[in-house]
C-alpha positions as CSV (number, residue, x, y, z in Angstrom):
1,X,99.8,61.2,57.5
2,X,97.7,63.5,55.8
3,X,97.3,66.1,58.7
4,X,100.9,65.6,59.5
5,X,101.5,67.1,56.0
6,X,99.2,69.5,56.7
7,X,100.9,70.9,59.6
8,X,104.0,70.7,58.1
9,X,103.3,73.1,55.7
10,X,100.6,75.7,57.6
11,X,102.3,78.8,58.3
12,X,100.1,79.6,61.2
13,X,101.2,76.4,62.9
14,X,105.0,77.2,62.0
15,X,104.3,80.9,63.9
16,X,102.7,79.5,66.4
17,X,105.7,76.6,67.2
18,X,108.3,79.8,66.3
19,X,106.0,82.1,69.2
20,X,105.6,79.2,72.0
21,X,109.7,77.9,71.4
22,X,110.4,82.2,71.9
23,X,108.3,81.9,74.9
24,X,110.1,78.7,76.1
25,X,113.8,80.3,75.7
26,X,112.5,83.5,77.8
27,X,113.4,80.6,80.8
28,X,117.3,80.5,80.3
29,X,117.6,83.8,78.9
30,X,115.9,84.9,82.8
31,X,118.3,82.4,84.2
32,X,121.5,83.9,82.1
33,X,120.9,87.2,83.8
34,X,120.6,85.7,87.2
35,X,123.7,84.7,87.1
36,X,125.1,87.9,86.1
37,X,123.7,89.1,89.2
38,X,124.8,85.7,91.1
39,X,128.0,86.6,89.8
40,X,128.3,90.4,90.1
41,X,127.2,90.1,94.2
42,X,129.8,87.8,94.7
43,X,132.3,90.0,93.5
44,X,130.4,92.4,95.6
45,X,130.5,90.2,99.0
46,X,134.2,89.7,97.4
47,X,135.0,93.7,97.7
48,X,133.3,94.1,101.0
49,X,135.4,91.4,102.9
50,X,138.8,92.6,101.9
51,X,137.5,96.4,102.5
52,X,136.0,95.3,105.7
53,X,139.6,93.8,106.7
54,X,141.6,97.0,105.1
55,X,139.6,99.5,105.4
56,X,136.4,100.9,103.5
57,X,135.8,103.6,101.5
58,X,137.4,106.8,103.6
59,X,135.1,110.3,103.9
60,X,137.0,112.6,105.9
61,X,134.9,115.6,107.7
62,X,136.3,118.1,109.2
63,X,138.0,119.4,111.2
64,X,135.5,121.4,113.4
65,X,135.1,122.3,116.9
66,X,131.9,121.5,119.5
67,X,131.9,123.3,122.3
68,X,129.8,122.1,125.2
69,X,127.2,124.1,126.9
70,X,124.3,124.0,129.4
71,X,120.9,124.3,128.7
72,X,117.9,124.0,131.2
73,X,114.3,123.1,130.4
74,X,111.2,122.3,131.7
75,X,110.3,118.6,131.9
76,X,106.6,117.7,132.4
77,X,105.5,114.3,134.6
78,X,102.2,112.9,133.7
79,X,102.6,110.7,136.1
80,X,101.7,113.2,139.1
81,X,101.1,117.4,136.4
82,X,104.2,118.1,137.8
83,X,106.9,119.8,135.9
84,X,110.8,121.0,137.4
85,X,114.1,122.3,135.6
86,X,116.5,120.1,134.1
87,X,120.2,120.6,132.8
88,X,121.4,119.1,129.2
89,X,124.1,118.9,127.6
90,X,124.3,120.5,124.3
91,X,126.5,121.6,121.5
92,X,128.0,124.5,119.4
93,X,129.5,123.3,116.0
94,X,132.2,125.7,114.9
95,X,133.4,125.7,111.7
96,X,136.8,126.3,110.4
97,X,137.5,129.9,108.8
98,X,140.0,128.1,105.8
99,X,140.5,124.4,105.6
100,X,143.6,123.3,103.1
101,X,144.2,119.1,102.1
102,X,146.9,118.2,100.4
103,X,147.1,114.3,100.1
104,X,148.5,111.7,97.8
105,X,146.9,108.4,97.0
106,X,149.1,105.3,96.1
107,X,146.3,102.6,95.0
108,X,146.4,98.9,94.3
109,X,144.9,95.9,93.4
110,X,143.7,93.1,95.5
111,X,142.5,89.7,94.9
112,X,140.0,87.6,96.2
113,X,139.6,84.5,93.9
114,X,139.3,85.9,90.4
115,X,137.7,89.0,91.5
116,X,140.0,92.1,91.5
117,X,139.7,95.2,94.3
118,X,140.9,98.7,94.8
119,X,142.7,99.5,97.9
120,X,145.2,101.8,98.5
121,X,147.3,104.1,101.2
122,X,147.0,107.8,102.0
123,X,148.6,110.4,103.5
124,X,146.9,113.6,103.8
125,X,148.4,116.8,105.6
126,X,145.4,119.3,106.6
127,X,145.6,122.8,107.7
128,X,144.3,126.0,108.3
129,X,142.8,128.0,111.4
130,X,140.0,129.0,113.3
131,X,138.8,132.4,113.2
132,X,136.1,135.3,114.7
133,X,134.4,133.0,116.9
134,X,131.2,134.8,117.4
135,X,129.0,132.9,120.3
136,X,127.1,135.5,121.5
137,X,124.9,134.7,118.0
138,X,123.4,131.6,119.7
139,X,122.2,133.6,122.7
140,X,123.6,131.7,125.7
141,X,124.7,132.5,128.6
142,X,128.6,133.0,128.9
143,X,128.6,131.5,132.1
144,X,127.0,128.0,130.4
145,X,129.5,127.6,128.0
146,X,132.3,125.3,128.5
147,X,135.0,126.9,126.5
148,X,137.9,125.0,128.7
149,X,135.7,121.2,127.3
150,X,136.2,122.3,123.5
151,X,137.1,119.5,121.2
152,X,138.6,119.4,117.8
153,X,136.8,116.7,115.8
154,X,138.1,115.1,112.5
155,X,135.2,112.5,111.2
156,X,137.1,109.2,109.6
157,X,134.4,106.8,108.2
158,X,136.6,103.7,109.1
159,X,138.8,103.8,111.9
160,X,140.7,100.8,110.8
161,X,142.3,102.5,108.1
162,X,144.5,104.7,110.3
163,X,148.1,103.7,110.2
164,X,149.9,105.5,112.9
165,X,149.4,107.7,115.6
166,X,147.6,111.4,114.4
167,X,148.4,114.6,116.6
168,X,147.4,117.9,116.1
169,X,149.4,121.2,116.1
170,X,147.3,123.7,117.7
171,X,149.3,126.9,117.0
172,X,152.0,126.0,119.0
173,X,150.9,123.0,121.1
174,X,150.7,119.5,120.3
175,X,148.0,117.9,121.0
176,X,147.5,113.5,120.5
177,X,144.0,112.6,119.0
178,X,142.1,110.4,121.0
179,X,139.6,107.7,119.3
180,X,135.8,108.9,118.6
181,X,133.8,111.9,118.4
182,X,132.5,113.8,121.8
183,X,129.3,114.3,120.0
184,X,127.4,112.6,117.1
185,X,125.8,116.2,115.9
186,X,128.1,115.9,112.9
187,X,129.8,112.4,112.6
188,X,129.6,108.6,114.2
189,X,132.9,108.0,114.0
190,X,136.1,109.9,113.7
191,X,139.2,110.9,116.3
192,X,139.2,113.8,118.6
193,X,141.5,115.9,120.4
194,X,140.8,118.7,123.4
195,X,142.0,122.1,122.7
196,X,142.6,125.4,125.1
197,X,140.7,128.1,123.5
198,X,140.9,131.8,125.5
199,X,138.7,134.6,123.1
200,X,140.2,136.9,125.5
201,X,143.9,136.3,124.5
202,X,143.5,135.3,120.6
203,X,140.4,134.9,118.3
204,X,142.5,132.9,115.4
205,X,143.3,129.6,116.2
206,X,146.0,127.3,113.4
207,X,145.8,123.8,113.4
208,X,147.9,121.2,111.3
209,X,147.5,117.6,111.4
210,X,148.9,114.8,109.0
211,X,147.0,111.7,108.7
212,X,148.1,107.8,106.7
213,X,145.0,106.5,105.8
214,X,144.1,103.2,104.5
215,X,140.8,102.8,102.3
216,X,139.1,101.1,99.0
217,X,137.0,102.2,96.1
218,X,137.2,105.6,97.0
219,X,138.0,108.9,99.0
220,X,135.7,111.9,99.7
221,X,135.6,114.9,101.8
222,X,133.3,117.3,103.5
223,X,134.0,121.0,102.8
224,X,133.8,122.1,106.3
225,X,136.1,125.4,105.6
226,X,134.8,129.1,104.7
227,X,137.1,128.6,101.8
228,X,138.0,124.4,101.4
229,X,140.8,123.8,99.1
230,X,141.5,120.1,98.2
231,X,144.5,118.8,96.3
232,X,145.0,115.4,95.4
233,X,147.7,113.6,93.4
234,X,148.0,109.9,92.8
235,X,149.4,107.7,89.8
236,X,145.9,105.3,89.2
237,X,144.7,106.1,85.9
238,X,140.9,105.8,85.6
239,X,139.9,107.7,88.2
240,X,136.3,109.7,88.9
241,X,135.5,112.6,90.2
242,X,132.2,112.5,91.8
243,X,130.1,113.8,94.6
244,X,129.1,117.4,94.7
245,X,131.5,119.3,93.6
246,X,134.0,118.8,90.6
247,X,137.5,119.7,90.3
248,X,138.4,123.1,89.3
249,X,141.4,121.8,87.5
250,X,142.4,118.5,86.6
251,X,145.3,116.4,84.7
252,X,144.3,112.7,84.2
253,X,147.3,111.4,82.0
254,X,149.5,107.8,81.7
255,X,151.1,108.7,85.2
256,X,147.8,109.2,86.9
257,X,145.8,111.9,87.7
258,X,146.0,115.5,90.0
259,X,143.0,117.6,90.9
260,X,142.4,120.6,92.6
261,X,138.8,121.6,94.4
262,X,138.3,125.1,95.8
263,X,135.1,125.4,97.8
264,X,133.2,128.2,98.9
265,X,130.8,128.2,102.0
266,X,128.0,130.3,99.6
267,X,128.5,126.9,97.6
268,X,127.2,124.8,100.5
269,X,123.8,124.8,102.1
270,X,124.9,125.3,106.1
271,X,126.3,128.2,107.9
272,X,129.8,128.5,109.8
273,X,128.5,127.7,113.3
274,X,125.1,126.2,115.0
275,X,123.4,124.6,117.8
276,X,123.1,120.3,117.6
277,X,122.7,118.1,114.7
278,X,120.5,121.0,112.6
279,X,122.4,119.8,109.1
280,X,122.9,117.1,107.3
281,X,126.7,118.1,105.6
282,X,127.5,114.8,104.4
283,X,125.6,115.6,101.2
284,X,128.3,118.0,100.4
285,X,130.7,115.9,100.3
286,X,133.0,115.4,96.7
287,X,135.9,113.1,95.7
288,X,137.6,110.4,94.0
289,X,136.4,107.0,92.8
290,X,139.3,104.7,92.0
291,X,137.4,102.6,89.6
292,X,138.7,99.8,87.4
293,X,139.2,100.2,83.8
294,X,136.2,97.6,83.2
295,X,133.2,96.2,84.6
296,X,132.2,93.5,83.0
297,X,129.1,92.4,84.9
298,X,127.7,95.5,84.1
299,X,128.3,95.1,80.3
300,X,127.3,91.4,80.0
301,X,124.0,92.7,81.3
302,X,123.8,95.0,78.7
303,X,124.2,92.5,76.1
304,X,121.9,90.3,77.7
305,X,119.2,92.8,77.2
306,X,119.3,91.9,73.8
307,X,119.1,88.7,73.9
308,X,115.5,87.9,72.9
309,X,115.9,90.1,69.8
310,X,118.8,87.9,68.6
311,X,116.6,85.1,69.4
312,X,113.6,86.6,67.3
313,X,115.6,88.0,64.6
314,X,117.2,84.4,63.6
315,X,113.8,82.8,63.9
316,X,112.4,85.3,61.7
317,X,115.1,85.1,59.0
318,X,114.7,80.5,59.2
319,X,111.5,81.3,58.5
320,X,111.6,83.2,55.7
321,X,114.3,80.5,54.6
322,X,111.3,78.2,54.8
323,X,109.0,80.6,52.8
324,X,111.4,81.4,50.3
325,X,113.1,78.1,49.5
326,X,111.9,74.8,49.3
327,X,113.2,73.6,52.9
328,X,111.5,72.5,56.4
329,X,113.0,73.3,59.2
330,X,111.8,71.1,62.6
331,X,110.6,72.8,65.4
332,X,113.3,71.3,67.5
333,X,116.1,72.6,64.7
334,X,114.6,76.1,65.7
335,X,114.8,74.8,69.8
336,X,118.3,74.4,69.2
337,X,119.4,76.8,67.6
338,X,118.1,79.5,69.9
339,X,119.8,77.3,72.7
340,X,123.2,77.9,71.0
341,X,122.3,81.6,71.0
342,X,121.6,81.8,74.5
343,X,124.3,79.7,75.5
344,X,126.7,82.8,73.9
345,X,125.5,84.8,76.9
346,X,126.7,82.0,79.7
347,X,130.1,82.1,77.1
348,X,130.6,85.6,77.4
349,X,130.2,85.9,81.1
350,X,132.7,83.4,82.1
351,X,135.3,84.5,79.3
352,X,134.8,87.9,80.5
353,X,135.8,86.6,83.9
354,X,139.4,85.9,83.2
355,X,139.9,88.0,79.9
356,X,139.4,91.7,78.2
357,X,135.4,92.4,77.7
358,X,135.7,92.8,74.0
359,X,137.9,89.8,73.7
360,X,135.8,87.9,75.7
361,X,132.8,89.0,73.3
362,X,135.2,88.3,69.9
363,X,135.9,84.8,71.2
364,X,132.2,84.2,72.2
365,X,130.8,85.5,68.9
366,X,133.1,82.6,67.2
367,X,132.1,79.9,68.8
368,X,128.3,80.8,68.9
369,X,128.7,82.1,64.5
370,X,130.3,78.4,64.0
371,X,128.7,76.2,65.6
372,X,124.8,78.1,64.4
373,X,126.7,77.9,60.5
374,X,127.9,74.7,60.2
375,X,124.8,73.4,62.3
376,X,122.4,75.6,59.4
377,X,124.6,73.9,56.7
378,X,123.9,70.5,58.1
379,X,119.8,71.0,58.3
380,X,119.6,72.8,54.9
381,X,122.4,71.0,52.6
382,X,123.2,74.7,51.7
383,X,126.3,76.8,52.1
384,X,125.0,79.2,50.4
385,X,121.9,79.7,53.3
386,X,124.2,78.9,56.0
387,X,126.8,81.5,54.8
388,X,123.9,84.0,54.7
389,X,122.8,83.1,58.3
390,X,126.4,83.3,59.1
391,X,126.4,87.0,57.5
392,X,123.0,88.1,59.5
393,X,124.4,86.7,62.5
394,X,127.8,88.8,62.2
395,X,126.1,91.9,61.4
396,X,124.0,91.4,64.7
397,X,126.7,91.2,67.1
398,X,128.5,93.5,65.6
399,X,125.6,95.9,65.5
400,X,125.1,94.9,69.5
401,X,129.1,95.6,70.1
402,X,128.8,98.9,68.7
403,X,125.9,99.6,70.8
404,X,127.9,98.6,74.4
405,X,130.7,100.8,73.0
406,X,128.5,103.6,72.6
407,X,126.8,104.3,75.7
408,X,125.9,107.5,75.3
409,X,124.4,107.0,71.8
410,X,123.1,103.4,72.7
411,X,119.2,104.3,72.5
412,X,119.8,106.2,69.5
413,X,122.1,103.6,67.8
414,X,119.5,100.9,68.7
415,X,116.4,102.6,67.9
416,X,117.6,103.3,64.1
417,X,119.5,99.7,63.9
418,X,115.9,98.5,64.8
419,X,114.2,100.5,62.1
420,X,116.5,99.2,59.5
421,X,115.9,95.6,60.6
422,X,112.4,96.3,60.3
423,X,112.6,97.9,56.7
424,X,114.3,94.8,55.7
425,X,111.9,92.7,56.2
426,X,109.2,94.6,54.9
427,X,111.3,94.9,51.6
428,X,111.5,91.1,51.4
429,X,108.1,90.4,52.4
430,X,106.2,93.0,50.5
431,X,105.2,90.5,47.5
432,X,104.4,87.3,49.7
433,X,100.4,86.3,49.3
434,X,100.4,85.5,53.4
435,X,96.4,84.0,52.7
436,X,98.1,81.4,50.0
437,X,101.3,80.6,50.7
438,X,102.0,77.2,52.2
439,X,105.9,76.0,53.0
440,X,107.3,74.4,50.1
441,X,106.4,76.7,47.6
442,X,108.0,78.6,45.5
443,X,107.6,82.3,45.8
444,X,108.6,84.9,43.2
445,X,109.8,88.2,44.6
């Protein structure tokens, strides 16, 4: 009995219980932020069945021109050191001279479960021409170049997304598009459509197409033209401009958003016209997410980060309840109460699933503050020490909810709202005698 009242009131053994039970709750704290990732992948598969089904995000390259040609080479056997003259088929990847979009996006939202996606309809009109097409620069022989085989190529990432039937105006012809590309130099999927091209009669070539597109999550495009001008106009409210390029003008209002992108070919890294697949130009590419106003997997994860410093915070201010009063707190009273904390975590996900993030995180914060306070209260036989665990608590979350609003400033928030913790408790703790103190007595600050 005597060594149990040793124990009881050895500081060292109270650390160590406090460091091995922080140790212990580093388990379901891990397994809270599994589940966040459980959870967000499921939305995930979630967004990539009904996009698979609808159609998926939508990058539209193009249009552009490949014109077949001949080329001959010399194959060598090793079979028998014997070599011979063999034809290929290659490309030339023209460019066109001014490339104008003008679409409109009407989005909405899907469900599947509880889990909420972005799809919507387009329906772009693209135009502009053809212009100066210089093929002697490639040095081939006019006779191996298949001007009468020269295809118009529009790249569409996913096919099922096209509504109706797309034809082209060439100048004055019109022309049906045909499913797939002639050649992958470019694109891996798309619609095509042959074209009569005679250098000898005209060197400037219109085209005008309109095209209803289906997608989700977002819409990008390639800016194939000397001078690419994109205009797009919808009525979703959060969107983002991303990729390569931004808008030179935008208007993102309560009735949605219009942007405008003018694109230079000095402002791209490929040339107007080349032989095969020499460029990669899908990393020019620039357009529109349609995201939703929250993700709250994404936040939840950020709180979670800071979990074990709510855990370690609270154990540090029992124990200085122990030090500084004339209470014992049990081992297992610490157990539970970091339980409770990182059951606020599990709280907050699943609210956040069918609520508002920040009310999800105000209803969470209740439950966890009340039941910690009244459960304090109930150990201690003090409201005045359960009120002031109640306070600590508050100003934690709330400290942590400023944070998640503030992304921007979060490190800097954090960093100075962890100094000040830390300043705290050296204030408190700058007159404790850590060599004699035992729990139980009285200390004079």
């Amino acid at each position: 009995m005597k060594n149990m009242g040793s124990l009881k009131t050895n500081i060292i053994f109270k650390l160590g219980a406090i460091f091995v039970l922080i140790i212990i709750l580093l388990i379901p704290v891990g397994l809270v932020k599994d589940l966040i990732r459980e959870r967000e992948n499921i939305q995930n598969n979630a967004i990539e069945e009904i996009s698979d089904k609808w159609g998926g995000g939508q990058t539209i390259t193009g249009p552009y021109i490949s014109i077949p040609y001949d080329k001959y080479v010399r194959q060598f056997s090793r079979k028998d050191s014997t070599s011979k003259i063999v034809k290929l088929r290659d490309y030339i990847n023209i460019l066109p001279e001014n490339l104008n979009i003008n679409g409109t996006i009407a989005p909405e939202k899907r469900y599947r479960g509880i889990y909420e996606v972005v799809v919507y309809e387009s329906k772009l009109k693209i135009s502009g021409d053809f212009q100066n097409f210089n093929l002697k620069q490639f040095d081939i022989n006019p006779n191996y170049i298949h001007l009468d085989k020269a295809v118009l190529n529009i790249g569409i990432t996913d096919l099922k997304g096209i509504e109706k039937q797309i034809n082209l105006k060439w100048n004055k012809e019109s022309i049906p598009f045909n499913s797939g590309v002639n050649t992958e130099d470019l694109v891996y999927t798309g619609v095509n459509a042959r074209v009569s091209i005679d250098l000898e009669k005209s060197d400037k070539y219109e085209f005008e197409t309109e095209i209803d597109l289906k997608g989700s999550q977002y819409i990008y495009f390639v800016p194939v033209g000397k001078t690419t001008d994109v205009k797009l106009s919808s009525d979703w409210k959060t969107p983002s401009f991303t990729g390569a390029y931004l808008p030179d003008e935008r208007t993102v209002d309560e009735k949605g958003f219009v942007s405008d992108w003018n694109v230079l070919h000095l402002n791209r890294n490929y040339p107007q016209a080349w032989i095969s697949n020499r460029y990669q130009i899908g990393e020019s590419s620039f357009g529109t997410d349609l995201l939703l106003p929250v993700d709250n997997y994404k936040k939840s994860n950020r709180v979670a980060k800071y979990a074990i410093l709510f855990v370690v915070l609270t154990f540090l201010v029992f124990f200085f309840v122990e030090v500084l009063n004339k209470v014992f707190i049990h081992p297992i009273q610490y157990l539970l109460v970091g339980i409770a904390l990182v059951v606020f975590y599990s709280l907050l996900l699943a609210f956040s699933e069918h609520m508002l993030f920040n009310l999800s995180y105000i209803l969470s914060s209740i439950l966890t503050l009340s039941l910690v306070t009244a459960y304090t209260s109930a150990i201690l036989k003090s409201k005045k020490v359960a009120l002031m665990i109640f306070g600590i608590l508050l100003t934690l979350y709330l400290f942590i909810f400023t944070i998640i609003q503030l992304e921007d400033y979060a490190l800097l928030i954090g960093s100075v709202g962890v100094f000040v913790i830390l300043s705290i408790v050296m204030y408190f703790s700058r007159k404790i005698d850590w060599y004699q103190i035992k729990l139980g007595e009285e200390i004079d600050l």
